[in-house]
N, C-alpha and C positions, 0 to 999 in steps of 0.2 A: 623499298616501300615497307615501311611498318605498320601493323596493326593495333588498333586501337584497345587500350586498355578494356581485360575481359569483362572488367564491372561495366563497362560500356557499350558492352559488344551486342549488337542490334540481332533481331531476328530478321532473317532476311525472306521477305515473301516473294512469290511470282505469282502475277496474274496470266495466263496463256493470252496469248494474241486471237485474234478472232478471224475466220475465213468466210469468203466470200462476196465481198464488196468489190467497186470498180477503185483503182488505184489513183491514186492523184498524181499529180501532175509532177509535183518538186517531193523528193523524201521529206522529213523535220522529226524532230527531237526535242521537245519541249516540256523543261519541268512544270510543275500545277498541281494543283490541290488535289487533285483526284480526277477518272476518266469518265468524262460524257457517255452514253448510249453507244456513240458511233464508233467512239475511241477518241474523240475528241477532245482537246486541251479542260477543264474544268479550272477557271481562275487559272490563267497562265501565269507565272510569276517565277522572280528568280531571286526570291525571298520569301521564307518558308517562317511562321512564327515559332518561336521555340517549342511551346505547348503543342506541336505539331506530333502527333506517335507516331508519321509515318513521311517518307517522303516520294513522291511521286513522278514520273516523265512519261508520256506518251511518244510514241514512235507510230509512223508511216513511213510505209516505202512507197517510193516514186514506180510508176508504168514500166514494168520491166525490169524491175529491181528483182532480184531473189536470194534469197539464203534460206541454209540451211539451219544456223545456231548463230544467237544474236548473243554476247555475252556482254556486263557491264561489269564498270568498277567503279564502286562511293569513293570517293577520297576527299579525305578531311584535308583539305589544305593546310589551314590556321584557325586552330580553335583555340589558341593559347595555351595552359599550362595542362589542360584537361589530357591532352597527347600530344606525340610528337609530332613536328611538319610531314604533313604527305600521308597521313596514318590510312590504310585502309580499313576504311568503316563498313562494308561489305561489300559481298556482289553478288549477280543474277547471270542464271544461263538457261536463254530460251530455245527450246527447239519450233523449227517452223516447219510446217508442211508446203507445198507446193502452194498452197491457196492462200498464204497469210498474208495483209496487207498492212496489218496494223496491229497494236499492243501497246501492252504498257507494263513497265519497270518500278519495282517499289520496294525501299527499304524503313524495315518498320521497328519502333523502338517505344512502347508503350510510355515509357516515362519522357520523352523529347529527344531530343537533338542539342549537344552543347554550341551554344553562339559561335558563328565563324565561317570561316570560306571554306567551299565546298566545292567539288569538281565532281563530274559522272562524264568518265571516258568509257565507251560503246567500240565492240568491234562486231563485224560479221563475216563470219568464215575465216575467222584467224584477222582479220586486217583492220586496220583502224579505219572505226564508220563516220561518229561520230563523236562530240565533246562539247559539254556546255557548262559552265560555271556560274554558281547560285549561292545565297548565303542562308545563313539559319538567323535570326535577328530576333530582341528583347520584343518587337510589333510596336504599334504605334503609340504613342502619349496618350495619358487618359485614362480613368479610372476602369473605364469599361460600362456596359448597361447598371444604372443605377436601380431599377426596379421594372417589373416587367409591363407597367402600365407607361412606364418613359419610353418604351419602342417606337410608338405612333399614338397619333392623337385618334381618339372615336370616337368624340365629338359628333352632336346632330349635323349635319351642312357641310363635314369639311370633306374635301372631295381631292384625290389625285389623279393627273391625266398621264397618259402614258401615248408615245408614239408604239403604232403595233405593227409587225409584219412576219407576214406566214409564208414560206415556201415548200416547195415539197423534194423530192429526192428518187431518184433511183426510176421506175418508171412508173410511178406515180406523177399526176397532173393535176393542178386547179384547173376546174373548168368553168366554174364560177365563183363571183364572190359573194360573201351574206351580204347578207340589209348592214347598212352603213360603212361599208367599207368599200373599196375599190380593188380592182385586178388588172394590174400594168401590163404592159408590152413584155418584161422579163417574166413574166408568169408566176410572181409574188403580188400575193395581198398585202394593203393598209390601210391601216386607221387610225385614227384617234377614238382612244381607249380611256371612259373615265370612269372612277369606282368613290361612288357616295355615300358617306353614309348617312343613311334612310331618319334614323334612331335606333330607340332600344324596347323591345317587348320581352316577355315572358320567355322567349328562345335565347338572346343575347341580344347584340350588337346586328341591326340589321342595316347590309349594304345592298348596292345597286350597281350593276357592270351595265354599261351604255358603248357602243361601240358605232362610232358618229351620228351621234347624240338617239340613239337605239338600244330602249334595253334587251339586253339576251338574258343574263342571270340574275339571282340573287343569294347573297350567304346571309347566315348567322354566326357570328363569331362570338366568343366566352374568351376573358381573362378566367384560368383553375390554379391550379395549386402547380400541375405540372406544365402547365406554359399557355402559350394564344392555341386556342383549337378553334378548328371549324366542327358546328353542331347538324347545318343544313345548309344542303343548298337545293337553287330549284332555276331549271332551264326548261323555259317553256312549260309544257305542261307534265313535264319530267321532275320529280323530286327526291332528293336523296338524304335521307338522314345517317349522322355516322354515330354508329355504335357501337363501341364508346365514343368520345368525339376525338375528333382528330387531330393531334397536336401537332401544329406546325411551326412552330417556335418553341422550345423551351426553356422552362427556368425549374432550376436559378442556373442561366447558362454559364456560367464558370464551371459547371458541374459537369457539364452534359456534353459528350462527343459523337455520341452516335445515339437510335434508340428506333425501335418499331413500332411500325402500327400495324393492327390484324383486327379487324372490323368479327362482331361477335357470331355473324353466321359464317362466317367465312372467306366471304364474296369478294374481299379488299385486303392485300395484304403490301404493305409500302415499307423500306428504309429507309431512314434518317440521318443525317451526318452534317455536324457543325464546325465551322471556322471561327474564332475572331478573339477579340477582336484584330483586326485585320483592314489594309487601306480603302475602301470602297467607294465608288465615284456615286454623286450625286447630279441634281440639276447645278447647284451649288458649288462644284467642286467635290474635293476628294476629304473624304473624313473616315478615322476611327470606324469600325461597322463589321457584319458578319457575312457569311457566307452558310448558307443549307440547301442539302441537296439532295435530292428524295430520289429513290428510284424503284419503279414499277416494273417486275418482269410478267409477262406474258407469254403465251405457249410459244408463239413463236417470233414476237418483237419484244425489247426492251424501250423502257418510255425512262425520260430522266430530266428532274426539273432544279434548275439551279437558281436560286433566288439570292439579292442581294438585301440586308438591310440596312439603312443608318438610324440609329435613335435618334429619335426624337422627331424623324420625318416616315419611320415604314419601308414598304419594299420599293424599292427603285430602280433592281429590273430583276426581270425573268426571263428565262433561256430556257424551253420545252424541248427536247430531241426524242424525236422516237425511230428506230433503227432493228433492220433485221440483221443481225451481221455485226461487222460495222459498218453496212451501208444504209446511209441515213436519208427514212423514208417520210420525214416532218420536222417543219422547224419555227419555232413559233419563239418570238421575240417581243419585251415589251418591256421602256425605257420609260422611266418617268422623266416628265419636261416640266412639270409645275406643279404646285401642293398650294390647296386656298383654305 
């Protein structure tokens, strides 16, 4: 096995695995953008865009599983002339304590990843655990976001509906559901979820979240210089304005891989991190699109929201996890089915 030429040669990170949750059912091994709250897959894929600076797998062990030291190995299969066949492109050595159920393996290379097949063979306690094969790829056709007002239309009247559903985790319980939505036999919430926008006054861009045919929120959104921010929002008789405003998309996204938000008294402090463009599914089908993925720590949960966009239609879904541990104690889902 050879190593990858040293102009190449990656830095290799570890994120510790996380203790304390209840173990699932089957182990898995799964590369993806980056980890959910829980430890959960983030954009599972086994194609990573070149402009990626880092590459990522999540790991859970099954009920009964235990080790001691999880150790990996990147191997560059076929990258062409960049290295040789089989080059090792780095590797990872986890220690686990008795309580670990889950983690995750990441090798990071601020400038990309050369196009090409890629392997990450996994052992634990000396023996071979696991193995998955992934590629690094040019990402999809297409010039990318041509301006940041082409993301979505905010237009007065145009409205997208989204299917919503909430579950809970660990021994947390819905006991009931809000106004407009329903609480099944499986002890998950749904609805239909529609977000209108209002117009425009002196704040920006005002919408309206309805949640079978029920308003609960409102925002104000701004096109700025540094991307789509939210100005305000207001639930019920709760209102919150962000100061500064809080950018949740950026431009000029070619630029921008990661970036924080820290609200001026304090009280709010979020990460940011972007994909794309990258394959992203619609009501439509699959198109060109990004991926951002914000994450909220708390004294003693982590909350983490993963949004998809395609130009020209807006966000098309949302994935909310909030998680003590990795065990995940919220889960809030919301798929867009139509745009008018």
């Amino acid at each position: 096995m050879r190593t990858i030429l040293l102009s190449l040669a990656p830095l290799v990170g570890v994120t510790a695995s996380l203790a304390g949750s209840a173990q699932t059912a089957g182990s898995y091994l799964q590369t993806c953008l980056a980890p959910a709250a829980d430890y959960s897959p983030v954009y599972p894929t086994s194609a990573f865009p070149v402009t990626s600076p880092e590459l990522d797998a999540v790991f859970s062990l099954a009920k009964g599983e235990h080790y001691t030291k999880i150790s990996a190995k990147w191997i560059a299969v076929d990258v062409g002339g960049v290295a040789p066949p089989n080059s090792l492109a780095g590797d990872n050595d986890l220690t686990l304590d008795r309580n670990t159920t889950a983690g995750v393996l990441r090798l990071e290379l601020m400038k990309g990843f050369p196009a090409g097949k890629y392997r990450l063979d996994v052992t634990a306690d000396g023996k071979q655990w696991k193995s998955i094969a992934f590629q690094v790829v040019q990402g999809p056709g297409g010039a990318g976001l041509a301006s940041l007002q082409a993301l979505m239309p905010l237009a007065k009247g145009k409205a997208w509906t989204y299917a919503f559903m909430q579950e809970a985790g660990g021994i947390a319980k819905i006991s009931k559901a809000p106004p407009g939505a329903t609480l099944g036999p499986d002890g998950k919430v749904r609805a239909t979820v529609t977000v209108t926008v209002v117009g425009s006054d002196a704040q920006g861009v005002h919408l309206s979240w309805g949640r079978g045919g029920v308003p609960f929120s409102e925002e104000w959104w701004r096109l700025t210089d540094g991307g789509l921010a939210a100005l305000k929002r207001k639930v019920g008789d709760e209102t919150t304005s962000f100061d500064p405003p809080q950018i949740f998309f950026p431009w000029p996204v070619d630029k921008a891989s990661s970036w924080e938000y820290a609200s001026r008294d304090g009280s709010l402090r979020q990460t940011y991190r972007i994909w794309g463009p990258v394959p992203v599914k619609g009501p439509n089908g699959e198109a060109p699109g990004y991926v951002v993925l914000v994450e909220q720590k708390g004294p003693m949960a982590t909350t983490t929201v993963e949004r998809h966009f395609l130009p020209g239609v807006g966000m098309v879904r949302s994935l909310t996890i909030t998680a003590l541990g990795t065990e995940m104690m919220s889960r809030e889902e919301l798929v867009l089915t139509a745009v008018r």
